[in-house]
N, C-alpha and C positions, 0 to 999 in steps of 0.2 A: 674968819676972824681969829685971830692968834690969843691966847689965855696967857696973860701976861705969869712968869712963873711964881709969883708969892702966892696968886689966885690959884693956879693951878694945884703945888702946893697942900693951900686951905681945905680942896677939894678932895685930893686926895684924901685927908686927913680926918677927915669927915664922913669919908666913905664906909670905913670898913668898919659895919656894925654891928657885921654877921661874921660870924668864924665858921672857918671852913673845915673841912675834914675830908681825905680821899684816900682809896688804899689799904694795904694792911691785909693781913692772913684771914682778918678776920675781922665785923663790926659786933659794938656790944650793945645786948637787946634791952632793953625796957620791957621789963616782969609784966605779963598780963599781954591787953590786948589782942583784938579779933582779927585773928588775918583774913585778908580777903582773899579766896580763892582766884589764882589765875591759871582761866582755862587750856592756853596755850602760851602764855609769854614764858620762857623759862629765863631770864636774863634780869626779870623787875619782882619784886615781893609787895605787898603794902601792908603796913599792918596799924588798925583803926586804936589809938589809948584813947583813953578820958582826956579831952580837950587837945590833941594832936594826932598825927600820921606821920608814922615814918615811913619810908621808900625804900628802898635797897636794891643797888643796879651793880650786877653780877659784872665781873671783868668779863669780856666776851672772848679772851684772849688768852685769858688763864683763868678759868673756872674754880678756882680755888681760892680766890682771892676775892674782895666786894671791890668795886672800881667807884662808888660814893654812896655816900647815905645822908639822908636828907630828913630833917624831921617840919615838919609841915603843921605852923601853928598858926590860927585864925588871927589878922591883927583888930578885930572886935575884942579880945581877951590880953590878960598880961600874959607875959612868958611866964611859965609853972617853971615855979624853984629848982626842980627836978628833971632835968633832961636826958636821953639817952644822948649818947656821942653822935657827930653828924653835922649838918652844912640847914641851921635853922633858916628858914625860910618861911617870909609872912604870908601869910594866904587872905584873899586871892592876888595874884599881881597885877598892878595898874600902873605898871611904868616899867613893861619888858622891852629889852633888848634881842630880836628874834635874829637867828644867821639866818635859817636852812628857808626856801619858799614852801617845802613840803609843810612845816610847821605853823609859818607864817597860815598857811589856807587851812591848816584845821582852828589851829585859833578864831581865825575870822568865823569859821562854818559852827562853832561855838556860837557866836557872838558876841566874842570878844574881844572885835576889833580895836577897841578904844585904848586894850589894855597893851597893842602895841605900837612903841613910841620910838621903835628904832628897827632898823635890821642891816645886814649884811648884804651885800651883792645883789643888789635891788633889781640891776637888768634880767634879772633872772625869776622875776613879779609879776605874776600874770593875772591875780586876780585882782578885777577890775578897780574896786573902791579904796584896797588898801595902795594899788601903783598910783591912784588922784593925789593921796592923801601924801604920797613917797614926794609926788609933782611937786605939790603944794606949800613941803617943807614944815606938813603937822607933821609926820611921821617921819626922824632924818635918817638919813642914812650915812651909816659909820663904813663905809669902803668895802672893802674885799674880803671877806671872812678869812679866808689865809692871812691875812695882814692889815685888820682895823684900825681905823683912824681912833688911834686913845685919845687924843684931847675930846674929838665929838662924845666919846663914851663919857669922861667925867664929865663933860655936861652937861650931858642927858641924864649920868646919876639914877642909871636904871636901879627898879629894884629886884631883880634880876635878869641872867641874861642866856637863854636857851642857844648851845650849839651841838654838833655832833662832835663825839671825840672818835680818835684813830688810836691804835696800836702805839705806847707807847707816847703818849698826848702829851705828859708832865702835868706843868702845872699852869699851861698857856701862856708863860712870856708874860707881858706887864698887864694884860690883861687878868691874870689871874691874880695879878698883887694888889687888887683893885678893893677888894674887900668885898665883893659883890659876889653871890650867891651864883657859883655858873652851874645851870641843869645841863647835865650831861644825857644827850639825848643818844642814847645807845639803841633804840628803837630798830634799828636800818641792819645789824646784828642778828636780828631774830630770824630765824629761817624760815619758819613757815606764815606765809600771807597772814594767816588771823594771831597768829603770834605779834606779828609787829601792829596791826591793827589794836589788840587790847593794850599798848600803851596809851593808849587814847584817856584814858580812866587814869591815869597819873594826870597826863595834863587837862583833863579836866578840873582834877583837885586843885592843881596850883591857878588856875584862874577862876574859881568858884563857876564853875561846870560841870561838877559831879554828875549832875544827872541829867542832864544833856550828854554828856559822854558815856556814861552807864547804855541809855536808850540808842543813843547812835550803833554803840558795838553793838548789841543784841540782835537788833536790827540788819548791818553788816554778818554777824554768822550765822542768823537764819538765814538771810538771804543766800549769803554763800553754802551752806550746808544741802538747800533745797537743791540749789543748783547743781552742783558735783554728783547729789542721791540721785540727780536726773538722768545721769549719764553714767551712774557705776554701770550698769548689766550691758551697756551695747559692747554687740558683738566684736565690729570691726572698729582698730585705734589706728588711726592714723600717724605714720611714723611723722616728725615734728623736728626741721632747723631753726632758729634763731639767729637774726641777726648777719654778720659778717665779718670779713679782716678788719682790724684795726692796725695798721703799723702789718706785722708783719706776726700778726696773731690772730687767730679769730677764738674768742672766750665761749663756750660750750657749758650749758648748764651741767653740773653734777645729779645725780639721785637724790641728792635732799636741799637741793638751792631754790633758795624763791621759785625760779622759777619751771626747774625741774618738777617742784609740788603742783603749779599750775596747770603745766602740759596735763600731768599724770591728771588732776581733779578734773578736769576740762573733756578727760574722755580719749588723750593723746599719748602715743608713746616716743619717749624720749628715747633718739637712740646712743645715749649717753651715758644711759641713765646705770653703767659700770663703773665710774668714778664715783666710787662711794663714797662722796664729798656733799657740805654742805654748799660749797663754792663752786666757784666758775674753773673751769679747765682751762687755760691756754695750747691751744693744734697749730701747727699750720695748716692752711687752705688745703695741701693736697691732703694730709691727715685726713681731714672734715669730708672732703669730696670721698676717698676711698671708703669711708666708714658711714655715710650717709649720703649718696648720692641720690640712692632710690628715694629719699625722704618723698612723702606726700605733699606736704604742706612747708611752705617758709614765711615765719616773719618777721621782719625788720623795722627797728626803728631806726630814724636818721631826723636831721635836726636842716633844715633847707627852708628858702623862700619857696621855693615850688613842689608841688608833689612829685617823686619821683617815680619815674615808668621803668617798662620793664627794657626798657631798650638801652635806658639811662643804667639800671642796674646789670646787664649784660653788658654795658662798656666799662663797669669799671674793673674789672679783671675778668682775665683768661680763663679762668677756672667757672665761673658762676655760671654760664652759658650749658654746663655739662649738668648740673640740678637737675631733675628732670622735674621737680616742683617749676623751675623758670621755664622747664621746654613746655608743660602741659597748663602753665599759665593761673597757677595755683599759689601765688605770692602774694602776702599782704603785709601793704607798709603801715607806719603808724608815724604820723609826720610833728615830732613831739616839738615845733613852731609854732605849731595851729593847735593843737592839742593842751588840756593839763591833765597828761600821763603820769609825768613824775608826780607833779603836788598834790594828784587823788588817788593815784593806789595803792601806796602805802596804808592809808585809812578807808580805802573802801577798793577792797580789793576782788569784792563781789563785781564789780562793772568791769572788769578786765575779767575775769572768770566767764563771762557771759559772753564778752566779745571771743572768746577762747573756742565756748563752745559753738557761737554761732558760724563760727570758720567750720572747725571738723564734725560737726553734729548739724545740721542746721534745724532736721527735724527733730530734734530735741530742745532747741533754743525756746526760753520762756519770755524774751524780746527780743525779739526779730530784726532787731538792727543791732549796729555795732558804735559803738562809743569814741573808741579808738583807732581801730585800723580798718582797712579799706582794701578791695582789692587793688591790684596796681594795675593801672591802665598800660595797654601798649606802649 
């Protein structure tokens, strides 16, 4: 149904209640306050005043600069007179607008389902009660995160509106003219597994989760910590491929990427792991094959109705046949269709670390199955 433009308009005007703030060499502090230690996020700050919280998210891009700052006031209380500079936001939220689905399932895994009332690119919603609720038209859905349906947003009149930004974001086109509070969910930046995990403790704060989010992380880096200690001393590491071509690339983890850190905790050797990068390499295929043929182990995720075998992954190029991980039948895919790889490992990045080691370690595995990936059948 179309918003005839006076209403629409109205709505706009009505919106922006909150001022925003993003950017700059530098944010300005408010005197006092207890920062909370973050044990690996280097990209988020929080720091606790008297009757607020402010946030502070590092540009991931240019480290020199703060890319937003949020100050985070209870709306049980009036605004204090006194505020530092920043993008006020009421706590907790009960009328979010979520893009990403990774966000969308820890919200929910909070219990905070209720507090989301909209999201982005919903085909992409796997957990169960919030896709009913997408069905159902409680929960609407505003289009394609690249390019949101704005009349659905003003009237849904979130109060605010979680997405990721990119290099370079601005200020989101008219979504950002909206007056609405957008968290910049820089999370996905962080390079090491419990790094991007203890964002969790931000977004617990903004939907009154504190401490469900506090105990979730805790929980998450013991678990991971045990796990990794399990497998520091063995002797033998298995060399470790990832994945495959894309186009006319195949992306190789660096020595400090997600998932370079994983191999590495998991007990594996990355044999990449000379691109002293936080990020992914782009080789070509014969690159990949000459510098890691002998690899032990390979695995792949791929997005299919059916799992894929190995005979299926040996027809799609000339080159994979020569692996000797695919000759000696040491492949495992992770078929993220039937899986939620992407929307839980991010925040629990301990069940991918398990499945890691129960590939190359088995007798070190502290659950004997695997979560995620699977060997590939013939």
């Amino acid at each position: 149904m179309k918003i005839k433009p006076l209403i629409r308009l109205l709505l706009v005007a009505v919106l922006p209640l909150l001022a925003s703030c993003k950017g700059g060499n530098a944010h300005i502090v408010h005197e006092g306050g207890d920062t909370l230690r973050m044990e690996y996020a280097v990209n988020l700050s929080l720091v606790r005043h008297d009757g607020f919280i402010t946030a502070s998210v590092r540009n991931p891009w240019d480290t020199t600069k703060i890319l937003h700052t949020y100050v985070l006031v209870p709306d049980s209380m009036p605004l204090p007179e006194v505020l530092p500079e920043g993008t006020v936001v009421r706590t907790p939220l009960k009328k979010s607008l979520i893009y990403s689905s990774v966000h969308n399932s820890l919200v929910s895994e909070f219990g905070a389902i209720d507090a989301i009332k909209g999201v982005c690119d919903a085909n992409y919603i796997h957990q169960r009660e919030l896709a009913g609720r997408i069905a159902s038209g409680e929960v609407v859905d505003c289009g394609v995160g690249t390019s949101p349906d704005i009349e659905r947003i003003i009237t849904l009149s979130p109060d605010g509106i979680l997405l990721s930004p990119f290099e370079n974001s601005g200020t989101y086109g008219k979504v950002g003219q909206l007056g609405i509070p957008i968290i910049e969910c820089a999370d996905y930046m962080e390079t090491s597994p419990l790094g991007r995990a203890e964002w969790m403790k931000f977004y617990g704060m903004l939907f009154g989760k504190e401490d469900v989010a506090m105990r979730m992380f805790d929980d998450t880096k013991r678990e991971y910590l045990a796990l990794r200690e399990s497998v520091d001393s063995v002797a033998g590491r298995p060399r470790v491929i990832v994945d495959r071509l894309y186009g006319q690339a195949w992306y190789v983890p660096g020595a400090h990427s997600t998932m370079g850190i994983f191999i590495k905790d998991a007990g594996g050797e990355n044999p990449f792991d000379d691109y002293d990068r936080s990020g992914s390499v782009g080789l070509t295929g014969e690159e990949v094959l000459y510098r890691a043929s002998d690899a032990d182990v390979w695995i792949v995720r791929y997005s299919q109705s059916t799992d894929k075998t190995l005979s299926e992954l040996s027809a799609d190029n000339a080159i994979y046949p020569q692996f000797e991980a695919l000759k000696n039948e040491r492949v495992y895919g992770c078929n993220t269709t039937n899986t939620y790889f992407y929307e839980e490992v991010p925040f629990h990045p301990q069940w991918l670390l398990n499945d890691l080691i129960t590939i190359f370690h088995p007798e070190k595995s502290q659950i004997a199955m695997t979560r995620y990936f699977t060997k590939m059948k013939p």
